[in-house]
C-alpha positions in Angstrom: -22.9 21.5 12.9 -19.3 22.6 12.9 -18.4 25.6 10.8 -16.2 25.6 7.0 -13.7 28.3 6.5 -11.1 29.0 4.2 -8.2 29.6 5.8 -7.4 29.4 9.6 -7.1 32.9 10.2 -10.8 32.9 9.5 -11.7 30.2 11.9 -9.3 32.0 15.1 -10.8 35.5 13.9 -14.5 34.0 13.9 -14.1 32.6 17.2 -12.5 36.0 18.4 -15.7 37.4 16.9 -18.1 35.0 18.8 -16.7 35.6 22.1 -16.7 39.2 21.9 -20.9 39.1 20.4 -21.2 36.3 23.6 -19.8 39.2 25.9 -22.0 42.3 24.4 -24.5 40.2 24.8 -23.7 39.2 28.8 -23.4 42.8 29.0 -26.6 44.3 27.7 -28.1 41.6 30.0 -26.3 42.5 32.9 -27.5 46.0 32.4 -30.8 45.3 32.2 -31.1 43.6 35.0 -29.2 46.4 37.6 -31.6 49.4 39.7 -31.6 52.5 37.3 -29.6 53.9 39.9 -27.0 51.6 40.3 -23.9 52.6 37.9 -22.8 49.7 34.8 -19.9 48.5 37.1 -19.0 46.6 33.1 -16.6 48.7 31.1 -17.3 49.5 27.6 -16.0 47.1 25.5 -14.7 50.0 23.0 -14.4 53.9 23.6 -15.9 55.5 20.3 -13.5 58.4 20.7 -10.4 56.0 21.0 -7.8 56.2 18.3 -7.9 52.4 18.1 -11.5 52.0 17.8 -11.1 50.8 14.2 -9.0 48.2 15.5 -11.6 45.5 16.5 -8.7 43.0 17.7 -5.8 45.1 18.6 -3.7 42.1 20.2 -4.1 40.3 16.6 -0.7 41.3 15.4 1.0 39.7 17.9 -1.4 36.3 18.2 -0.7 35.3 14.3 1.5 38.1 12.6 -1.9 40.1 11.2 -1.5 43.4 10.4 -5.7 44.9 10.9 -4.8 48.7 10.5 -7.9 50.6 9.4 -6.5 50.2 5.7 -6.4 46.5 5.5 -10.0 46.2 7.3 -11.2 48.5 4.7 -10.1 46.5 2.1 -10.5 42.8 3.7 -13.6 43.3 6.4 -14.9 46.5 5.5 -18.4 45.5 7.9 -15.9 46.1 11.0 -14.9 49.5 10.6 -17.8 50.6 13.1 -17.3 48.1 15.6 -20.7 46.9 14.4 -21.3 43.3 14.1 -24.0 43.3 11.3 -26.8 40.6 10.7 -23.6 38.7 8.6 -21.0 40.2 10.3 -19.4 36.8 10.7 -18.3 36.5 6.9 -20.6 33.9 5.4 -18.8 33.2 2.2 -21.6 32.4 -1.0 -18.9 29.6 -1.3 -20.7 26.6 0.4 -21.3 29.1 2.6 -17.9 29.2 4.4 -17.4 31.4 7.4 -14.8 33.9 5.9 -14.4 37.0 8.4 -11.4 37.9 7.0 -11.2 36.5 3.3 -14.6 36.6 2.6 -14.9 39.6 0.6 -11.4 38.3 -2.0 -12.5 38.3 -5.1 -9.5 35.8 -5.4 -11.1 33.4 -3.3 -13.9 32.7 -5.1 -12.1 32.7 -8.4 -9.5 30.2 -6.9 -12.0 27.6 -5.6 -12.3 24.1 -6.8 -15.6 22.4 -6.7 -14.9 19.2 -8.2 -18.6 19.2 -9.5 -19.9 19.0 -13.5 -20.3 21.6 -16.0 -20.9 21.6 -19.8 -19.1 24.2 -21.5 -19.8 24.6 -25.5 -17.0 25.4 -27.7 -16.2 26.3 -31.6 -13.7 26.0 -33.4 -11.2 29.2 -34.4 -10.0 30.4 -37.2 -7.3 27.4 -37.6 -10.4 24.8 -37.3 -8.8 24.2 -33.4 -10.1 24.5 -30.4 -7.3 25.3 -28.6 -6.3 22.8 -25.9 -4.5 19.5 -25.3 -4.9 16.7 -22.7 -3.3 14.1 -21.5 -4.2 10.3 -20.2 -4.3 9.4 -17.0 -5.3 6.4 -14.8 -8.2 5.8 -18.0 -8.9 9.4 -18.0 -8.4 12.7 -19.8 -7.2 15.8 -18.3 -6.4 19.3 -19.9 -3.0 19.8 -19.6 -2.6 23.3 -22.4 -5.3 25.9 -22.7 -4.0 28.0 -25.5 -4.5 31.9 -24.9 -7.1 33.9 -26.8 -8.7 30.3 -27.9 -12.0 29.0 -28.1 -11.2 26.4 -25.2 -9.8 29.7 -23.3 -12.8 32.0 -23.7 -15.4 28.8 -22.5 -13.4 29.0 -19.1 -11.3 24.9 -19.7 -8.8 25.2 -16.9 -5.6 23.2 -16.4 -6.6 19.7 -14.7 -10.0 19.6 -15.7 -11.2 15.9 -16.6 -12.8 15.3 -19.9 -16.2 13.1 -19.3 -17.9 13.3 -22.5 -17.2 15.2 -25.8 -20.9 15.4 -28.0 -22.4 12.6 -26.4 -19.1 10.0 -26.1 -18.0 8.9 -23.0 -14.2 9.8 -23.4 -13.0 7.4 -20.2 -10.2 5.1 -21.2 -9.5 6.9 -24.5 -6.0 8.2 -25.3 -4.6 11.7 -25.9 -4.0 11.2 -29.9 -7.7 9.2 -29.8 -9.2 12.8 -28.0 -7.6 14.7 -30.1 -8.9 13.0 -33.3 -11.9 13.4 -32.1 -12.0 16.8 -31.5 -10.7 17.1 -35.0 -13.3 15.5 -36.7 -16.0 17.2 -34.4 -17.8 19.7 -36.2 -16.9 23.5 -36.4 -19.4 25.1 -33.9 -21.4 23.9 -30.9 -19.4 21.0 -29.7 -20.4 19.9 -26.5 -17.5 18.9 -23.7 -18.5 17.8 -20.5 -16.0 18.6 -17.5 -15.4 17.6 -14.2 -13.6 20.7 -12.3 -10.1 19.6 -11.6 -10.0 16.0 -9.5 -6.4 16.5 -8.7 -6.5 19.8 -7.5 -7.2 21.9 -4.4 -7.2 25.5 -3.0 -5.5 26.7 -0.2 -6.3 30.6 0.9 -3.3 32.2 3.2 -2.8 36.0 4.4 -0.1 37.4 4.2 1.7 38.8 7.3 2.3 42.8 8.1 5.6 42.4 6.2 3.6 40.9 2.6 4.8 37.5 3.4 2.9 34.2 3.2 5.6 31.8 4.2 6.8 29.8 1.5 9.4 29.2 -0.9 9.1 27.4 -4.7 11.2 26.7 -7.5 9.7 26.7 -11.5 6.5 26.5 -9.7 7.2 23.9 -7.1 6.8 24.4 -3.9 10.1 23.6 -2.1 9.8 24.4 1.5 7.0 26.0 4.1 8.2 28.7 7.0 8.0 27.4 10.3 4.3 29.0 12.0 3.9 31.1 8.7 0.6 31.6 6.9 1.7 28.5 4.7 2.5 26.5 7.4 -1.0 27.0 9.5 -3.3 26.4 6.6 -1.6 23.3 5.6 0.5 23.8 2.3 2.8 21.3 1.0 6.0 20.6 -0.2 6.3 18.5 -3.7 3.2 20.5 -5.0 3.1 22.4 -7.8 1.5 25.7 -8.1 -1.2 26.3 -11.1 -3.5 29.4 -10.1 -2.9 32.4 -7.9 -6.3 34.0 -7.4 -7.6 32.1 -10.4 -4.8 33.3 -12.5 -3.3 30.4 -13.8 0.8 31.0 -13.8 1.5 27.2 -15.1 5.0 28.2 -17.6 5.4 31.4 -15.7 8.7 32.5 -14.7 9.3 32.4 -11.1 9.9 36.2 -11.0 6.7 36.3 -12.6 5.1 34.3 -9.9 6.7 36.2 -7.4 5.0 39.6 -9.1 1.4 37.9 -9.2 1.7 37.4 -5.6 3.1 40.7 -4.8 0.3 42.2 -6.2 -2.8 39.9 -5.3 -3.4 41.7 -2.3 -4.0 40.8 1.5 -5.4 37.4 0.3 -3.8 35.0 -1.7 -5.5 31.5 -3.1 -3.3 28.9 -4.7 -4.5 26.0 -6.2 -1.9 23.2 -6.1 -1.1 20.0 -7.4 1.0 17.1 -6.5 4.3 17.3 -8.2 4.0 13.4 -9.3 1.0 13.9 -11.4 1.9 17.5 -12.5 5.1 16.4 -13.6 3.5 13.5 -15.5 1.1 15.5 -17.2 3.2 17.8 -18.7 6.0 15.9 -19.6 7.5 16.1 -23.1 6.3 19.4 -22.8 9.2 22.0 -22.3 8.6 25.6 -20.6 9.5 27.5 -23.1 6.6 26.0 -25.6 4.3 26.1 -22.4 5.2 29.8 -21.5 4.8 30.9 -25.1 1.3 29.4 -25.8 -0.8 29.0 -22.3 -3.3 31.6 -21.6 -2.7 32.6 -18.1 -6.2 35.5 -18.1 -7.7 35.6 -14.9 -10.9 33.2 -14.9 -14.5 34.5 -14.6 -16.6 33.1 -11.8 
């Protein structure tokens, strides 16, 4: 069965990894099997007292723009600082058990992910009898389009593209914005039950950025407008005419672009954007201007 990763810089770095356990291992064997007296004609595969032992891949930079000093290992692939492949040395990510030796240990990551599966979440109602969110209709069915910060819909974890199944017990499908949010109204004021499906229209996509901080890619009030030739962006399959919602989990939708730019800046080695087609994106927040959007949307960083 083939192998999932997150990004490919995972998938060349895990096959790099492979090759080099498939060689220690041809080694040893070699050994073994030579007279005691006959001298390991095999050079080592690392000198310990090498400056550039923490460097497991030294030619790395130079096959996909990765900078692996000892600082960025430390932070990224801390298991590698030795040399030492350990029992999960190759990254196996507790996200559907991805092989992730380079991303695995980004807390962004596993915040940015989309499942796609079912969750209930419970939620009250605050001190203005709301609960904080707005949705729009789409194809017969409802989607959250406004999680309002420091809310109850906030605080049970609703995110921006998440499809409304049920709502105490009624099957929402086919109903209409106003028709939701009448209901939601009239529910009563604690323990209402809302059944999600995790964002249909959504996906993640988990890039590196290069030795200079750059993931390859340009947007414009949140759309992405074009992709750097053989950048990070480019290998992992980002798209133009896609919106971006989450950095790391973060949701940025209303965000000034100088305020994306920041987010990325300082989301470390790893960065995980979840994206949306512009068509629907556009269509679910029209009539909505940014100003009202940037002003009211709570853009906390999600629990996982």
């Amino acid at each position: 069965m083939s192998s999932i990763y997150p990004s490919l810089e995972d998938m060349q770095v895990d096959k790099m990894i492979q090759a080099q356990t498939y060689a220690a291992a041809a080694q040893a064997q070699a050994s073994q099997a030579l007279p005691s007296h006959t001298q390991n004609p095999y050079p080592e595969l690392h000198n310990s007292n090498s400056s550039s032992s923490l460097v497991m891949y030294p030619n790395l930079g130079d096959f996909m723009g990765l900078d692996l000093s000892e600082d960025v290992i430390r932070s990224n692939m801390p298991e590698y600082l030795d040399n030492a492949i350990q029992p999960y040395g190759r990254g196996i990510s507790k996200l559907g058990g991805m092989v992730a030796p380079l991303t695995g240990n980004s807390v962004g990551l596993q915040r940015g992910q989309v499942t796609n599966g079912i969750r209930e979440l419970i939620l009250c109602k605050g001190a203005d009898k709301k609960v904080g969110l707005r949705v729009k209709d789409i194809s017969n069915g409802v989607f959250v389009t406004i999680v309002v910060k420091d809310s109850p819909a906030a605080m049970a974890g609703l995110r921006f593209g998440d499809q409304i199944l049920q709502i105490n017990g009624i099957v929402v499908a086919g109903f209409s914005m106003d028709k939701i949010h009448d209901l939601l109204k009239k529910s009563p004021k604690n323990d209402i039950s809302v059944i999600v499906r995790d964002r249909p229209f959504e996906r993640a996509i988990t890039l590196l950025k290069d030795s200079k901080g750059r993931v390859g890619f340009q947007f414009s009030n949140g759309k992405i407008t074009s992709i750097v030739k053989d950048s990070t962006a480019a290998k992992n399959g980002l798209l133009i005419d896609h919106h971006i919602l989450e950095i790391n989990g973060q949701n940025i939708v209303g965000m000034k672009d100088k305020e994306v730019t920041q987010v990325i800046e300082n989301g470390g080695q790893t960065i995980t954007l979840t994206i949306i087609p512009s068509y629907i994106y556009d269509h679910m927040m029209k009539k909505l201007s940014s100003s009202f959007i940037r002003g009211i949307m709570d853009h906390s960083v999600a629990d996982f």
